[in-house]
N, C-alpha and C positions, 0 to 999 in steps of 0.2 A: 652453480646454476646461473645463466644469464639471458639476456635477450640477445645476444647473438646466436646461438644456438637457432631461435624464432625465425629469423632473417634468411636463413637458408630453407626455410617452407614458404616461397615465395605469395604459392595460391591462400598457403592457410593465412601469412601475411596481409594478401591483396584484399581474401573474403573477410577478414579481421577487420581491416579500414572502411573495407563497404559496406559491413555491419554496425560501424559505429553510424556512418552518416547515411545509411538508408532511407530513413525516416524525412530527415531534410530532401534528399536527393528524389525520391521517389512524388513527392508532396510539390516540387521545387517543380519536375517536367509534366507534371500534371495540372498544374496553373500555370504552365507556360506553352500548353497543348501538343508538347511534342509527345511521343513513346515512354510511354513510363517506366520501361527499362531502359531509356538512352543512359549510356556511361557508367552502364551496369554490365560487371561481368558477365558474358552468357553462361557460364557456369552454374548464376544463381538466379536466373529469370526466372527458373523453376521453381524454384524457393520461395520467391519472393512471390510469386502468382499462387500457389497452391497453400501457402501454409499461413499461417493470424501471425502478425509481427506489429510492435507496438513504436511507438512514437520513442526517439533518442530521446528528443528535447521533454523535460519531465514538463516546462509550460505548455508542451502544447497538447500533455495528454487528457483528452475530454473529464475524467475521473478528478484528476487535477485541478482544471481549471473552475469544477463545481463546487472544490474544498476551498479554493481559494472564492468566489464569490461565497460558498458559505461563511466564512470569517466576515469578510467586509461587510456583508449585512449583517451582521451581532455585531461587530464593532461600531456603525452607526446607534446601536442601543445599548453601548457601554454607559450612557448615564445611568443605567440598573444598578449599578456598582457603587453609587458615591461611600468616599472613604475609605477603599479597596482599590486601590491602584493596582495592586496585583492578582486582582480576581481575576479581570478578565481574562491575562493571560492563560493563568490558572483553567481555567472555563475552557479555552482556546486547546491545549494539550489535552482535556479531559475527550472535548469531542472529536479532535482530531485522532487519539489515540480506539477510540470504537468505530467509530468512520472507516480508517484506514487499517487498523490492526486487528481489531477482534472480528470485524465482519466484510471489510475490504471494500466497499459499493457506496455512490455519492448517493445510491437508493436508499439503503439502508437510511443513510445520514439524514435523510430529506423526510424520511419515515418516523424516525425517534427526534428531529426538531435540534435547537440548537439547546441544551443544556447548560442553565446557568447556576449549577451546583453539583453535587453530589450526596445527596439524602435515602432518606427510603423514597422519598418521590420519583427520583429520579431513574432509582433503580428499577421501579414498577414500571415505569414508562417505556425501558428498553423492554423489559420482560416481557409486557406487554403486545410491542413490536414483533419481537421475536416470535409469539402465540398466534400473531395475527398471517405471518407469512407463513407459517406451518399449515394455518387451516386453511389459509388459499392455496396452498402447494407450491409456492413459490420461492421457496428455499433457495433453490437454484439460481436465483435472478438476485437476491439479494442479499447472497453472503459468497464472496469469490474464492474460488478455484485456484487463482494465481498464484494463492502464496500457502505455504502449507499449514500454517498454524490457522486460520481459518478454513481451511481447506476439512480438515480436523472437524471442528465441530461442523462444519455443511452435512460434512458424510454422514454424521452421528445424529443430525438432528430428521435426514432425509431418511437413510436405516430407522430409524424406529418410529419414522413418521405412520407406519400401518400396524405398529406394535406398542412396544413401553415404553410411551413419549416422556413420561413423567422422569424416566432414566437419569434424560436426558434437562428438560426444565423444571423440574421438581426432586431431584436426586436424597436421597435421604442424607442426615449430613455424618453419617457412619461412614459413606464411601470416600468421605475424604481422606480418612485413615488407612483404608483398605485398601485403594484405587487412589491413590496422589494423582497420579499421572494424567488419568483417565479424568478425575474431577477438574484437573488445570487446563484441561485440552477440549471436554467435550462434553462438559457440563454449564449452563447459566448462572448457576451460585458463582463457579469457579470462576469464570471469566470476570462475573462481576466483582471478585475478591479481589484479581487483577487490578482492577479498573480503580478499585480504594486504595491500595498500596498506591497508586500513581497518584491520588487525591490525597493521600495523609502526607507525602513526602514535599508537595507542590509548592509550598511554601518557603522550601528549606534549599532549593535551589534554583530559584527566580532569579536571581545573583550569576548563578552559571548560566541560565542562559542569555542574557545581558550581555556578556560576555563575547559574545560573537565568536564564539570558539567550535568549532565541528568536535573537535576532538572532546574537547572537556566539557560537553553536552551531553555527547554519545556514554562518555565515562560515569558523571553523572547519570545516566538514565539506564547504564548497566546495573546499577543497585537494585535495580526493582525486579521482578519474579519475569516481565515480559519482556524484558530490553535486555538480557544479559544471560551468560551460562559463568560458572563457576568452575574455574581452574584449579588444577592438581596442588598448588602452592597455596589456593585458598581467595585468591584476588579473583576480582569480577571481569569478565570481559565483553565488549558491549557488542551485542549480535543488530542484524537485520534491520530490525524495528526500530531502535535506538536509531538507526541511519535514516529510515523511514518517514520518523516522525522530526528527526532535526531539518531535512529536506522540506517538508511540508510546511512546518515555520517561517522555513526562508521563502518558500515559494508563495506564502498566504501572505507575505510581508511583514509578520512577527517578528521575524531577523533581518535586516538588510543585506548581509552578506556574512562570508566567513571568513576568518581572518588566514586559518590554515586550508583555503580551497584547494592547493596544489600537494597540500603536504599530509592531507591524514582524508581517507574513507573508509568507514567499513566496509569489509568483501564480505561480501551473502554470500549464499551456501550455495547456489547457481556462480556464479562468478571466481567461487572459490575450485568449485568441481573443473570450471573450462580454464583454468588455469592449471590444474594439474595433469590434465589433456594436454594440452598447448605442451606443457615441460616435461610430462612425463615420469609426474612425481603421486605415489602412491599418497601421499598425507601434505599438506602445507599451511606451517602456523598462520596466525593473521598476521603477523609481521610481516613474513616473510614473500606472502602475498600481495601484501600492502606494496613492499619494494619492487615487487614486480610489475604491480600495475602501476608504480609512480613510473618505472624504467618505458613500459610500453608507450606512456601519453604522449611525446612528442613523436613516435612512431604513427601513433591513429589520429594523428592531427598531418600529418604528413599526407596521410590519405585522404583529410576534410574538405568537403564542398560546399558547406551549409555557411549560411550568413554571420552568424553568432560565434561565440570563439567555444572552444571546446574543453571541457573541463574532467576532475579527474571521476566527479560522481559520473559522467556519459560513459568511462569507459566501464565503469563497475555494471551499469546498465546493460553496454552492450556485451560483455561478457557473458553475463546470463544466457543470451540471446544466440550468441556466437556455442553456447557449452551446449543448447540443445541441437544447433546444425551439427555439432562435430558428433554428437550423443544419437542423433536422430531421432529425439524427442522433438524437434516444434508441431504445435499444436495445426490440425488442420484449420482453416479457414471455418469461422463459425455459421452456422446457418441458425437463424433464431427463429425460434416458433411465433407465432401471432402476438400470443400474451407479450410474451417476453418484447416485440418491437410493440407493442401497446403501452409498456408499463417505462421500455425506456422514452418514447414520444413524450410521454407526459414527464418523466422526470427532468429531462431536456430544457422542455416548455418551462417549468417549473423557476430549473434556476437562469434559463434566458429572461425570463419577467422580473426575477427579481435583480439582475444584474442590471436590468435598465430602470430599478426602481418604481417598480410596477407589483409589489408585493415583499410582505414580510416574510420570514420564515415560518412564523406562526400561523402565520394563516395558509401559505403554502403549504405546511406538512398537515392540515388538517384537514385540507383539498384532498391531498393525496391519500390519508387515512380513508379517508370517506368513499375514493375511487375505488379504492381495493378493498374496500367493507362491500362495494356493489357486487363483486364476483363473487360466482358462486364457490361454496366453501368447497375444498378437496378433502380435507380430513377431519376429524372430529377431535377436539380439543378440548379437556374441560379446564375450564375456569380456577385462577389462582384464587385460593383460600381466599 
């Protein structure tokens, strides 16, 4: 298996390169007022006009840049911590990891406030969250779609949003025996059980991530129930999330950099699928994937037009990106209902006031609580014990 092979599918080549640097290149002729397909293949003007395609650059994606002012506002009230130098961080993974992984939306995040523990307080407080956008019916706005493990519980909590809600946020605790899968996936106990294994181990490897290391991050954070799958030999291996949540650290400024940038990513299950397209290979390990996307980078930097230099997490990105053009899954162009451009307005609003220090988080998410307490309720929810 090699990347020569690639080199002789010119177009699938050329739309490869133009997939990595769309995002720059399209954003780039649009503030420079010329045709926002100039020096875009006509091949994919159609693509690029009809279908939702996201930002390479992970700073410049809006969802992003709300994680990252969420940090810098709690780290100006890191004095909460004296004596606990590694609290905060601690604090930092806990909300990053429900923000990004269990409910995927800077809304959610903005809704549950920034979390500086892990208790029964705390837990109440998501559950809480969660009861509150069921009975406005806004599931859909704030728990995403993009990634499947949240995707999962969306469905589950939307499906019984006119039936046995309690299935779903009050599960009896027998189905964890009976239904593993279903309680790790699409239950509130479950998830929150997630959310403690990540808080009991938090401690025991602050040290790795110090570290500055992608790799030995990710590895570390495959030991837990959400950042990893378990291989045939018995060893852990570190999925998605694990890449996810190491990305977000660096990008919120918790890591400065990483020391193996060039030399270790994980391949998600998107990036994984469109390289076995591209090669033509019915199965491929994460090694051997890995090899292939370290062999493609100076290829999709050969195609680069963006300002920034080009890294190996961009191509694992546009991979994804590139498996649904070749799959013929991208998503069409979204059209948002009323609510939903209401609800993002104000989240916006939200973290632009507090980025210019014009508001805590504590009183922004109880703004925001109080907004969506004004709407009227869609479904009827009873109240936790």
């Amino acid at each position: 298996m090699s990347v020569g092979g690639l080199l002789d599918r010119s177009l699938m080549l050329r739309s490869l390169c133009v997939s990595v640097c769309q995002g720059d290149m399209l954003k780039q002729n649009i503030e420079a007022g010329v045709p926002r397909n100039q020096n875009i293949p006509p091949e994919l003007h159609q693509v690029f006009s009809n279908y939702q395609l996201h930002n390479v650059s992970r700073e410049d994606d809006p969802t992003t840049q709300q994680f990252k002012t969420f940090v810098e506002v709690a780290a100006a009230t890191s004095y909460r911590f004296p004596g606990h130098a590694d609290k905060f961080g601690r604090c930092v993974r806990i909300n990053l990891l429900l923000g990004r992984c269990i409910f995927g939306t800077s809304a959610m995040a903005l809704l549950i406030g920034f979390l500086h523990g892990w208790s029964a307080c705390e837990k109440s407080i998501v559950a809480a969250a969660v009861e509150l956008i069921v009975r406005k019916g806004v599931v859909d706005i704030f728990i995403t779609r993009a990634y499947s493990a949240p995707r999962i519980l969306r469905n589950a909590l939307m499906a019984n949003a006119l039936g046995n809600l309690d299935a779903v946020l009050r599960p009896s605790p027998s189905i964890k025996n009976i239904r593993p899968q279903f309680w790790r996936s699409a239950t509130i106990p479950g998830k929150l059980e997630q959310v403690s294994a990540c808080w009991d181990v938090a401690p025991d490897i602050t040290e790795v991530f110090d570290a500055k290391n992608r790799q030995k991050i990710c590895s570390a954070l495959s030991l837990l129930p959400y950042f990893g799958t378990s291989l045939p030999d018995g060893s852990r291996e570190a999925g998605f999330f694990a890449k996810e949540l190491a990305e977000d650290l660096k990008t919120c400024g918790m890591i400065s950099s990483f020391s193996d940038e060039e030399e270790y990513c994980v391949v998600g299950r998107g990036a994984l699928e469109a390289l076995q397209l591209m090669f033509d290979q019915d199965s491929l390990p994460q090694r051997h994937a890995l090899q292939l996307m370290i062999a493609l980078l100076p290829h999709a930097r050969s195609g680069w037009r963006g300002q920034r230099p080009l890294g190996l997490h961009d191509v694992q990105f546009m991979l994804c990106q590139f498996g649904r053009l070749l799959k013929g899954t991208m998503r069409p162009r979204m059209v948002l209902s009323s609510r939903e451009k209401l609800i993002r307005e104000h989240v916006a609003n939200a973290f632009a006031l507090m980025a210019d220090g014009q508001g805590s988080i504590e009183v922004m998410s109880a703004s925001f609580r109080a907004f969506l307490e004004d709407m009227p309720d869609v479904h009827v929810v009873q109240p936790s014990a």
